[in-house]
C-alpha positions in Angstrom: 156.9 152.0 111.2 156.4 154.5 108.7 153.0 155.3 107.7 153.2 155.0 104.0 154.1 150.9 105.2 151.5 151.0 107.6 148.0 148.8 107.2 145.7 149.9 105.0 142.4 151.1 106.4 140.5 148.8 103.6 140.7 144.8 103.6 139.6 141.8 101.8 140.6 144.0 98.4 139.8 140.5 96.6 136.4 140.1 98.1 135.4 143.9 96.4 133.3 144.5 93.1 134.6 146.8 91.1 132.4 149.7 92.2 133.8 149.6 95.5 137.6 149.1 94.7 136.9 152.0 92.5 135.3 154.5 94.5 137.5 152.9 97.8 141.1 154.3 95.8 139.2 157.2 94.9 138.4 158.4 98.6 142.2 157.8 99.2 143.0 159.7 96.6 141.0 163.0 98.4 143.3 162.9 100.6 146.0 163.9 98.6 145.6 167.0 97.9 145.3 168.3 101.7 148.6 166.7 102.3 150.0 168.7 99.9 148.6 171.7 101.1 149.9 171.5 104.6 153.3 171.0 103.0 152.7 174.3 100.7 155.4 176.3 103.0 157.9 173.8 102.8 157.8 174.0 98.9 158.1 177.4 98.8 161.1 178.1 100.8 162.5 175.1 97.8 161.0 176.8 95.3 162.6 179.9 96.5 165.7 178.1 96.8 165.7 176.7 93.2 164.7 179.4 91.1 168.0 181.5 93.0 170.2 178.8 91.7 168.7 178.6 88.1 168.9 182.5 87.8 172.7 182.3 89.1 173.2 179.9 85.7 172.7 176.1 87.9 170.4 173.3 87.2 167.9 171.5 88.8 168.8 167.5 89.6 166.2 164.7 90.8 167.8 161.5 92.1 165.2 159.0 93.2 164.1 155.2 92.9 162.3 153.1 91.4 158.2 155.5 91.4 159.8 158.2 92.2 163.1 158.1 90.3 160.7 157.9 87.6 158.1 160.7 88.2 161.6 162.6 88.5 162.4 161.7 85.2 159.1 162.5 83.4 159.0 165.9 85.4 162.5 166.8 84.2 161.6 165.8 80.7 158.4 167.9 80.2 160.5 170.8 81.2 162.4 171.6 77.5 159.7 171.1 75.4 156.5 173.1 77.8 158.9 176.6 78.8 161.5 176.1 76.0 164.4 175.8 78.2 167.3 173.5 78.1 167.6 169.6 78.2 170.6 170.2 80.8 168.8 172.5 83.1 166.5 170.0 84.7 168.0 166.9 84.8 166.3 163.6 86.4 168.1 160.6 87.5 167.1 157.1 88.4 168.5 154.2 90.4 169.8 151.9 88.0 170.1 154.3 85.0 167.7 154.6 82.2 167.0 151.3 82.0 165.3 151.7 85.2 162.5 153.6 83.4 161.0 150.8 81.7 162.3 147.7 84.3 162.8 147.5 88.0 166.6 146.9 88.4 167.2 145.2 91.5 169.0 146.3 94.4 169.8 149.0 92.3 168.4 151.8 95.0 170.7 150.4 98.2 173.7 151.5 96.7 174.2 154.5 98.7 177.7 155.8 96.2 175.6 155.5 92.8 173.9 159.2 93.5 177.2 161.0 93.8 179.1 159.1 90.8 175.7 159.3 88.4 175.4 163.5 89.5 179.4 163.6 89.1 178.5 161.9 85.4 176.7 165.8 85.2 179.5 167.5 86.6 177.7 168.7 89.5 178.6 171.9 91.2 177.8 173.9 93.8 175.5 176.7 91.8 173.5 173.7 91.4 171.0 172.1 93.5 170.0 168.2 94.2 166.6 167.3 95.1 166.1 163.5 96.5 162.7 162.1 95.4 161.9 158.9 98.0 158.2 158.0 99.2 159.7 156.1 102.5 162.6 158.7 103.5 164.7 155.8 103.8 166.1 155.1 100.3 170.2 154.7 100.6 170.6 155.8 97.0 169.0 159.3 97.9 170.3 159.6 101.1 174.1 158.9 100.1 173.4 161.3 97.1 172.0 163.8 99.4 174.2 163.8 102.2 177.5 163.7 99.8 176.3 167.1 98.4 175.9 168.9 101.4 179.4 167.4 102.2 180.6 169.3 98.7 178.4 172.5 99.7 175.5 171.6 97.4 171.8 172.6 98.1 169.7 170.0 98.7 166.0 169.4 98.9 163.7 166.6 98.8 159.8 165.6 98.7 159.2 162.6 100.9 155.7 161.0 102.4 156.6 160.3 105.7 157.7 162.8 108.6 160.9 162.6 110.2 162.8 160.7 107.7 166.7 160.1 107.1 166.6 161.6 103.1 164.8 164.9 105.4 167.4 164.9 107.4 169.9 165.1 104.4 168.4 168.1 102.5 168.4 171.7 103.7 165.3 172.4 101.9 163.1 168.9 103.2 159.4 168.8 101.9 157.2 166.3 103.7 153.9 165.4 102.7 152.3 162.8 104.7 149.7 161.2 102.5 149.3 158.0 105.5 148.5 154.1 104.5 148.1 153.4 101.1 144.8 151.7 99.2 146.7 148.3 98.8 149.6 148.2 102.0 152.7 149.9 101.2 151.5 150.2 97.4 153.5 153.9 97.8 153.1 154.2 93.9 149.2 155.7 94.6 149.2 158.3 96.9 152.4 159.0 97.7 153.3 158.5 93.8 150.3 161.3 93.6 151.6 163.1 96.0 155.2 163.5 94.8 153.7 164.1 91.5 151.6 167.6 92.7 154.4 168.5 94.6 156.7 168.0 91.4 154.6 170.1 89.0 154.1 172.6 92.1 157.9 172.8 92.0 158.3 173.1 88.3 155.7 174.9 87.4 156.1 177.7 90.1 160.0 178.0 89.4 159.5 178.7 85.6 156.6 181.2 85.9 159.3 183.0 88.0 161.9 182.7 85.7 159.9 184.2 83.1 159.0 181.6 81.3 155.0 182.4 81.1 153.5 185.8 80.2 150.1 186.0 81.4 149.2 182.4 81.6 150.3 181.4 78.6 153.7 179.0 77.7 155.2 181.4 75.5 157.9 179.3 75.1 157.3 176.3 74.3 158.3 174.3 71.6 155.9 173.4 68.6 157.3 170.0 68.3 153.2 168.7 67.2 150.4 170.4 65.1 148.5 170.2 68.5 151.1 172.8 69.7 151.4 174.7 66.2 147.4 175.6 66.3 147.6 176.5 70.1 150.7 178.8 69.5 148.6 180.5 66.5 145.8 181.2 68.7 147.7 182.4 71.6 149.2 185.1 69.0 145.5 185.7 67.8 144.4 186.6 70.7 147.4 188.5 72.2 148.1 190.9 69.4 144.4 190.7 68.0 145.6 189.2 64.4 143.3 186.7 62.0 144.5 183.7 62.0 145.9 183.6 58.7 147.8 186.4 59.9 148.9 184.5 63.3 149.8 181.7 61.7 152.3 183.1 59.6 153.7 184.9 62.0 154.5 182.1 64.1 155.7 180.2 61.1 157.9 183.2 60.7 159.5 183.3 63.6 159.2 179.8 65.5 158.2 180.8 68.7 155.2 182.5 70.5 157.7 184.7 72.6 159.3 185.8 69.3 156.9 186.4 67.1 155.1 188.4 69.6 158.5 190.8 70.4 158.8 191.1 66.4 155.4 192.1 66.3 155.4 194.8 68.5 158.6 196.3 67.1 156.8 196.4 64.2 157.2 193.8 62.0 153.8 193.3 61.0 154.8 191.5 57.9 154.7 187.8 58.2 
């Protein structure tokens, strides 16, 4: 059995006040993070491996099911609008299509062709690379996806929660981290959903500071889709070139980005 179906180390959940449930999930959760870590040189031979094909001009693909089609999803989504890059270089797809987001859609993840047609849908290639997103290891729809691109010379990686796993076995780049029984028995939408999560933003993240898409610690590209965003981009400027913010703020209005208005500046255009 694998262990993310395996018993919890809790029972009698219904029997618990509050306190307890409460601080019971939050000493699962601890355990998380040390998962992750141990999986750390996995991720970064697939980080490696992803930022070679997004320099080359490929995209990033999720496929996963039901949790973690979705955390694909919202990873892929956040992408555009945090390093400014495009909507088709990270692309996240779900068992049973978007609909899936919002609504479970039966059987939808043991269809082991739907991968390859919904990636063909993207006119996959091989500068591109597929990364299959499956707490158990054993979902067909990431598996068939995964083992159809290697068949068509496509990198693939995934991020699983249990070792030795069939959607491992299908990706060239396989990142496990073994997060154990969950709070509530096979309940993989807690730890291994927070699991897959870290690993996701590890991946992200890390590929896009590499890519150039951060100077200093800053998101120099993002997009200032919110006045949230607008004020943050106005004090980034303020304190990189050392401007009022009446000043900053123009600038930025100016010239719509942080990245830009920052390169105009220092060619001398001091005149928002």
């Amino acid at each position: 059995m694998s262990t993310t179906e395996s018993a919890s180390n809790y029972d009698r959940l219904e029997q618990m006040p509050v306190r307890q449930l409460l601080e019971s999930i939050n000493n699962e959760d601890k355990t998380v993070p040390l998962a992750v870590e141990k999986a750390i040189p996995q991720l970064e031979l697939l980080v490696n491996a992803t930022v070679e094909r997004l320099q080359q001009g490929g995209r990033l693909f999720y496929i996963g099911a039901g949790t973690s089609g979705r955390l694909g999803v919202v990873d892929a989504s956040e992408c555009p609008p945090t390093y400014g890059v495009p909507h088709g270089m990270v692309i996240g797809l779900i068992a049973g299509g978007d609909a899936a987001i919002r609504k479970a859609v039966e059987f939808a993840e043991d269809d082991e062709q739907q991968a390859w047609k919904d990636l063909q849908q993207h006119n996959i290639t091989d500068k591109d690379i597929v990364v299959g997103i499956a707490a158990s290891g054993r979902t067909p729809y990431v598996i068939g996806g995964l083992n159809t691109c290697r068949e068509n010379g496509i990198a693939t990686g995934c991020i699983v929660c249990n070792a030795g796993s069939a959607v491992a076995a299908a990706a060239d780049y396989p990142v496990e981290v073994v997060t154990g029984p969950e709070f509530v028995t096979g309940s993989t939408r807690m730890k291994a959903g927070t699991a897959q999560k870290l690993a996701l933003n590890m991946l992200t993240t890390s590929t896009m500071i590499r890519l150039g898409r951060v100077k200093g610690n800053k998101m120099v590209d993002m997009q200032l889709s919110n006045l949230k965003l607008v004020d943050r981009g106005t004090r980034m400027l303020m304190e990189e070139l050392q401007l009022a913010r009446p000043e900053a703020a123009a600038l930025l209005q100016k010239y719509g980005s942080v990245r830009a208005a920052i390169v105009a500046y220092r060619n001398g255009d001091t005149q928002a």
